[in-house]
Each structure stands twice: as structure tokens, then as C-alpha cells.
KOLDRENVO-377375 format. One record per residue (C-alpha): residue in three letters; x, y, z. Coordinates in nm, 2 decimals, always signed. Each point is the difference from the previous one (the first is absolute). Layout:
N
<pt resn="ala" x="X" y="Y" z="Z"/>
...
END
This chain:
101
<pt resn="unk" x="+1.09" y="+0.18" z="-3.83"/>
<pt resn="unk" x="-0.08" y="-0.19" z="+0.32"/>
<pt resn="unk" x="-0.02" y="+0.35" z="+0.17"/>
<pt resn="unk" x="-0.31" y="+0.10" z="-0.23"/>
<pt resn="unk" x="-0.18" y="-0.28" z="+0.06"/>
<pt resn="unk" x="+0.04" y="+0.02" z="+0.39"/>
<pt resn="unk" x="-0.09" y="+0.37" z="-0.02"/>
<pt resn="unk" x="-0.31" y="-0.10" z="-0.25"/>
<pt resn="unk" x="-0.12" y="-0.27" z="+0.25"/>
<pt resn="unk" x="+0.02" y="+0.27" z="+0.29"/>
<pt resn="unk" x="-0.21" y="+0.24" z="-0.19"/>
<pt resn="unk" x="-0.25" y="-0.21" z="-0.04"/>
<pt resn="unk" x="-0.04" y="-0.16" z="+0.32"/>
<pt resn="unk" x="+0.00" y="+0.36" z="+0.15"/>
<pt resn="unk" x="-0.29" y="+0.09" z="-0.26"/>
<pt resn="unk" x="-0.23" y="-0.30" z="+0.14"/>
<pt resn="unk" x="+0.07" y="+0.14" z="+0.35"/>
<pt resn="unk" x="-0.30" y="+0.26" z="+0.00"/>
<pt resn="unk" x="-0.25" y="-0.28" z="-0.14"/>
<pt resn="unk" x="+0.09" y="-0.21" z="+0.33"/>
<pt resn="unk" x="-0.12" y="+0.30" z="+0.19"/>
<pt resn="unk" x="-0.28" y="+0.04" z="-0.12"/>
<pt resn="unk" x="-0.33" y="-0.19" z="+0.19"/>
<pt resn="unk" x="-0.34" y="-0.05" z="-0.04"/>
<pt resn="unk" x="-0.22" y="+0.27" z="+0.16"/>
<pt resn="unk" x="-0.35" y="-0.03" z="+0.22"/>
<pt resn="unk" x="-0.07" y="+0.42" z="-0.16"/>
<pt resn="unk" x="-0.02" y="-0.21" z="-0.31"/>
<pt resn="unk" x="-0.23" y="-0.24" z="+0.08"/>
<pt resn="unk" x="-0.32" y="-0.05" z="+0.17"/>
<pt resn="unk" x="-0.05" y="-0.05" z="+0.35"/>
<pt resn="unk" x="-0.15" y="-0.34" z="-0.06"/>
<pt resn="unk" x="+0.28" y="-0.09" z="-0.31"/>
<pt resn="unk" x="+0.29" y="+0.11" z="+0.30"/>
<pt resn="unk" x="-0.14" y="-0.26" z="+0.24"/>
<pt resn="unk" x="-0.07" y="-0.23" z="-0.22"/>
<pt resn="unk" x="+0.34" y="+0.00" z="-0.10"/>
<pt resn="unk" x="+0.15" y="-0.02" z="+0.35"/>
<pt resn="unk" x="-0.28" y="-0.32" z="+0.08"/>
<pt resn="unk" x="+0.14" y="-0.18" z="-0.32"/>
<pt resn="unk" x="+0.44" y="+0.08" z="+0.06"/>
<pt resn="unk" x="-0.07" y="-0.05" z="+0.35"/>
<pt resn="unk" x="+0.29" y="+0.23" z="+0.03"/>
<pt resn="unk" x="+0.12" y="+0.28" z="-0.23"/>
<pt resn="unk" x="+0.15" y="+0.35" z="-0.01"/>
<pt resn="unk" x="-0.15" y="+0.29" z="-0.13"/>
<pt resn="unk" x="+0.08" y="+0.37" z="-0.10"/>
<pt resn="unk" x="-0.17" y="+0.21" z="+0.27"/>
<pt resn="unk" x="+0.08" y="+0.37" z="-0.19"/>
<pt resn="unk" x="+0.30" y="+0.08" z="-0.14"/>
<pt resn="unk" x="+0.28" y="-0.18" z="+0.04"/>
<pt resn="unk" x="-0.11" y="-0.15" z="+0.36"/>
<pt resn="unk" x="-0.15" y="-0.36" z="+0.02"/>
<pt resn="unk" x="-0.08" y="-0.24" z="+0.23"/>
<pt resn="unk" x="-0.09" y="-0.39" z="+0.09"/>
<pt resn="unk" x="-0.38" y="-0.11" z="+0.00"/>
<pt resn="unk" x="-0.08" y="-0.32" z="+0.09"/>
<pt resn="unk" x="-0.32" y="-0.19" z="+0.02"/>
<pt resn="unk" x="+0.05" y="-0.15" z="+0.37"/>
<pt resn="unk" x="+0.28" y="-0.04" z="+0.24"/>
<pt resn="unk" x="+0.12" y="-0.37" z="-0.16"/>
<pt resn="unk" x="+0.17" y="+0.26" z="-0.22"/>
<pt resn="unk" x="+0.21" y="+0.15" z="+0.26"/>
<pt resn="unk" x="+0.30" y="-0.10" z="+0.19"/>
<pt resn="unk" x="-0.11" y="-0.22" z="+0.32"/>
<pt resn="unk" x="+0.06" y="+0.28" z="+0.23"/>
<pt resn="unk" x="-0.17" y="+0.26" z="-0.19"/>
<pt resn="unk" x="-0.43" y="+0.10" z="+0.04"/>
<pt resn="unk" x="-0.19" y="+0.20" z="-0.23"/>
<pt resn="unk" x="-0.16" y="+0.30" z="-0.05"/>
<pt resn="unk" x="-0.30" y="+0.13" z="-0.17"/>
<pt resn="unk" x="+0.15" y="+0.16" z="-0.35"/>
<pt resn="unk" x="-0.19" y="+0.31" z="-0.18"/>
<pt resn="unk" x="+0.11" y="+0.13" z="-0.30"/>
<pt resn="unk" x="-0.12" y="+0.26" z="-0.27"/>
<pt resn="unk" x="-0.18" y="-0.20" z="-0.25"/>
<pt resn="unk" x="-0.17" y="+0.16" z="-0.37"/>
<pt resn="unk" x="-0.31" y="-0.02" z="+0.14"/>
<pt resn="unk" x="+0.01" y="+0.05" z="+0.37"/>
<pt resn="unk" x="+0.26" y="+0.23" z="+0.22"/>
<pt resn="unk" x="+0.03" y="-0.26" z="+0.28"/>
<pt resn="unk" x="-0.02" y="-0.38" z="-0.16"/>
<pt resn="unk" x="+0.06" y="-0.31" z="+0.26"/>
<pt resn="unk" x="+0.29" y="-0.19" z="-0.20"/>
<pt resn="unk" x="+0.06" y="-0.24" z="+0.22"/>
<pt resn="unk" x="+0.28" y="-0.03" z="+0.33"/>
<pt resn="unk" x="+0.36" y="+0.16" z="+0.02"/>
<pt resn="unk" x="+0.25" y="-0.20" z="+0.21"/>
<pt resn="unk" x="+0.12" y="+0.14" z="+0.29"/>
<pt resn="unk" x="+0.21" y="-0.09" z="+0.29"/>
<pt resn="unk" x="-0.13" y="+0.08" z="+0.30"/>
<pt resn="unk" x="+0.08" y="+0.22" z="+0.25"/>
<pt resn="unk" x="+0.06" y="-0.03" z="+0.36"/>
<pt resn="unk" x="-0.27" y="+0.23" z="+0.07"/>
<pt resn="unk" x="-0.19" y="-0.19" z="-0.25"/>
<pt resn="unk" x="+0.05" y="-0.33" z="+0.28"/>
<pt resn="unk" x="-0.07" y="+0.24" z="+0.30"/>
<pt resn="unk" x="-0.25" y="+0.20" z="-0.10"/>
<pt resn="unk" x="-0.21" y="-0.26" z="-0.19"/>
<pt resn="unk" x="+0.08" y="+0.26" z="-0.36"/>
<pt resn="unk" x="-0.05" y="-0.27" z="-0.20"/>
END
């Protein structure tokens, strides 16, 4: 008996798997509802096609204290290239050098 309900618990914590993949998506949305989702979580990850995503932040107090940002674009309903927000990146040494950033 114990058996079944061990193998009953893993079925269904293997069935919720999928539903933790899934993310909200700027092709869903407008441009202006994708930012203005970014400018109120600050910081948040979104689908960016298929099953790729990535971390959009609002400003660099949402990055690590070594990190900059970056302009983000994304696909958006309304517009092909939207301006989410900032992706954190850490920088390069040719980023330091070559003023990149």
C-alpha cells in the first residue's frame, strides 16, 4: 500500500512539472503592457519564443553589484522590436577596456 501512494504522489508532482515551465510571454502582450509589467516587478522572467526565456529588469538595483545593464528588445503583439526594459550582464574585459558598455 505505501508503494501506491509514493508512486501516486510522484505522478502528480511530475504532472505539475510542465505548468512550472511555462512563462508569461511579451508576443502576448503589448509593447506598452510588457514594460509596464517589467516597471511594476522591477524584475521578472519572461518567455522569449519557445521554450527560451530570459531576466528583464527595470534598472540595475535589480542585478548583482557587479553586474550593468543592457538595453532589452523583445517581440511584442503590437510592435517587432519593443524596449522592455534592461538585461543584466556581467561585464566584459573588453567591456572595461574598450569603454563597450
Amino acid at each position: 500500500m505505501p508503494n501506491r501512494v509514493a508512486l501516486a504522489a510522484l505522478v502528480l508532482a511530475l504532472c505539475s512539472v510542465p505548468a512550472l515551465a511555462q512563462r508569461a510571454s511579451p508576443v502576448a502582450m503589448s509593447c506598452g503592457q510588457a514594460k509596464g509589467l517589467v516597471d511594476r516587478r522591477g524584475g521578472l522572467v519572461l518567455g522569449t519564443g519557445g521554450q527560451t526565456y530570459d531576466r528583464f529588469v527595470r534598472d540595475r538595483s535589480f542585478c548583482e553589484v557587479t553586474e550593468i545593464t543592457v538595453p532589452a528588445f523583445v517581440p511584442a503583439q503590437d510592435t517587432p522590436r519593443c524596449f522592455i526594459g534592461y538585461r543584466c550582464k556581467e561585464p566584459s574585459r573588453s567591456d572595461w577596456f574598450d569603454g563597450g558598455f
